[in-house]
ZAMARGU-4260 file (C-alpha; in steps of 0.2 Angstrom, whole numbers, plus 5000, padded with zeros to 4 digits):
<rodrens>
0) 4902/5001/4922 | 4899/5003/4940 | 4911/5004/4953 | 4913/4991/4966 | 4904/4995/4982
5) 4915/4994/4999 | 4909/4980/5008 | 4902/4981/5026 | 4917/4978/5040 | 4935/4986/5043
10) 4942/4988/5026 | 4961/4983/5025 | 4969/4990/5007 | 4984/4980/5001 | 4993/4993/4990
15) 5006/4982/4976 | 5016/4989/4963 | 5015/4972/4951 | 5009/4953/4952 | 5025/4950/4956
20) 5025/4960/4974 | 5006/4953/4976 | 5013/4932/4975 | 5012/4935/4996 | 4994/4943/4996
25) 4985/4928/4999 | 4995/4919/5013 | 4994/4939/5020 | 4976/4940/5020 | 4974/4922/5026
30) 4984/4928/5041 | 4974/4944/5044 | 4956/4934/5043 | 4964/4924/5056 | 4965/4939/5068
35) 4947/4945/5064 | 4937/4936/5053 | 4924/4953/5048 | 4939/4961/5038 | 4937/4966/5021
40) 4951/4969/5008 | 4953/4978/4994 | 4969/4976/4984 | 4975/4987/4971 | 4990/4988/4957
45) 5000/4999/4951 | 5008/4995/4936 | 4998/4983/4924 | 4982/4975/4932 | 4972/4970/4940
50) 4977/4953/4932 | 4966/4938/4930 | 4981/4928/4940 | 4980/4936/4954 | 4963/4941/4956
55) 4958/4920/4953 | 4972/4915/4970 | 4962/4929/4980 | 4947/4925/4992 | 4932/4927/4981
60) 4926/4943/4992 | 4943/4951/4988 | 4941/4967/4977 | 4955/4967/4967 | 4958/4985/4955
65) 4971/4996/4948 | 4977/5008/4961 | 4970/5027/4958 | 4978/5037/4944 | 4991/5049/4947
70) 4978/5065/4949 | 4972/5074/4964 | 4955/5070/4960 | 4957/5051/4957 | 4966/5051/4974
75) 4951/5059/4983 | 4938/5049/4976 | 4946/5033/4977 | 4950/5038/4997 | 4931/5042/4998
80) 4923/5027/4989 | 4933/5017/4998 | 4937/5023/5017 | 4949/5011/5021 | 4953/5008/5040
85) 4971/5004/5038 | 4985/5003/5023 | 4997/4990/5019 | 5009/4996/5007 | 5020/4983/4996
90) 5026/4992/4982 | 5044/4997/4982 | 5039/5013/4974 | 5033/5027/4982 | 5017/5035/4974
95) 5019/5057/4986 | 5001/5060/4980 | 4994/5044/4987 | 5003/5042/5001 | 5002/5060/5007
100) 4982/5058/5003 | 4981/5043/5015 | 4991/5051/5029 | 4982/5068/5026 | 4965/5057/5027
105) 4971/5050/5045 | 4974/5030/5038 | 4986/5021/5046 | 4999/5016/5033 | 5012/4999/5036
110) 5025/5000/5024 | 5031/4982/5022 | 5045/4971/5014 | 5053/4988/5011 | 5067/4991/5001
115) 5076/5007/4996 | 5064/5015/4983 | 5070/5014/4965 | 5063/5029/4962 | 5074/5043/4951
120) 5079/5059/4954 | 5075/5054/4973 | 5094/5061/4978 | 5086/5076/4972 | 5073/5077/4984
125) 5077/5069/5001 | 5066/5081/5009 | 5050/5075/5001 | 5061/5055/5002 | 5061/5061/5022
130) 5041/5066/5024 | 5035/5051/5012 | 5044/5039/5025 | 5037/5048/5041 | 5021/5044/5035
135) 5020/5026/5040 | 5016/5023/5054 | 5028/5007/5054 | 5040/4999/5042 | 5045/4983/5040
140) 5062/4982/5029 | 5066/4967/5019 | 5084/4961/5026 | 5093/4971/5036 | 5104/4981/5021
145) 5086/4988/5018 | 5081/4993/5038 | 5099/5001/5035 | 5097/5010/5020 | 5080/5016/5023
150) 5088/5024/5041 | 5099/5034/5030 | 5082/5041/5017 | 5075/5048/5032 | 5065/5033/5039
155) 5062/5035/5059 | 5076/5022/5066 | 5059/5019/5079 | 5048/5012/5066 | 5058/5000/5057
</rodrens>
């Protein structure tokens, strides 16, 4: 099977963890459109997916995929089929290869309705917490408990 081609236009990438945290995708991508009409999107999952749900309340010119697998080499090629021009991150969980990646590849990355990651072993780690946090460029928290608790993982006070 062939791999969908990117579609002329900036390419906005709307990174979720589940169908759950991609309810919100279309009214976002409604509001997007209504800023610049030429915007592409491409919209991956993590964890199950892509659904049939969510891919039928998506604008037909939507691409809709499961997120790169955890390997270098998925990463890469993903980043270079794809070439997005900006990232908008709503998973609560924090992938280091694929966000490193994107910063490394110079794409802006918003992460938004951000909570404290679930992630465990994370108090082992706070370094690597710290630089994963640094690498968007602005974060919008969830309520202010959130803004709060991802001040104290590291998160620039600046950019939430």
């Amino acid at each position: 099977m062939q791999a969908p081609r990117r579609r002329a236009g900036p390419l906005v990438w709307l990174h979720v963890g589940s169908e759950l945290e991609a309810l919100g995708v279309p009214d976002l991508i409604d509001r997007l459109r209504d800023e610049r009409e030429d915007i592409a999107v491409l919209v991956t999952v993590t964890r199950r997916g892509p659904d049939e749900l969510l891919a039928s309340r998506l604008p037909r010119d939507a691409d809709v995929q499961r997120a790169p697998g955890a390997t270098l080499h998925a990463v890469t090629a993903f980043l270079e089929q794809w070439r997005p021009d900006v990232c908008i991150w709503a998973d609560n969980t924090l992938e280091p290869l694929l966000i490193n990646a994107t910063g490394k590849a110079g794409i802006p990355m918003f992460l938004v309705d951000a909570r404290v990651p679930e992630r465990t072993g994370w108090r082992w780690f706070p370094g690597q917490r710290r630089a994963l946090l640094r690498r968007f460029a602005a974060i919008i928290a969830s309520d202010a408990q959130s803004a709060e608790g991802l001040k104290a993982l590291g998160a620039p006070p600046d950019r939430i």
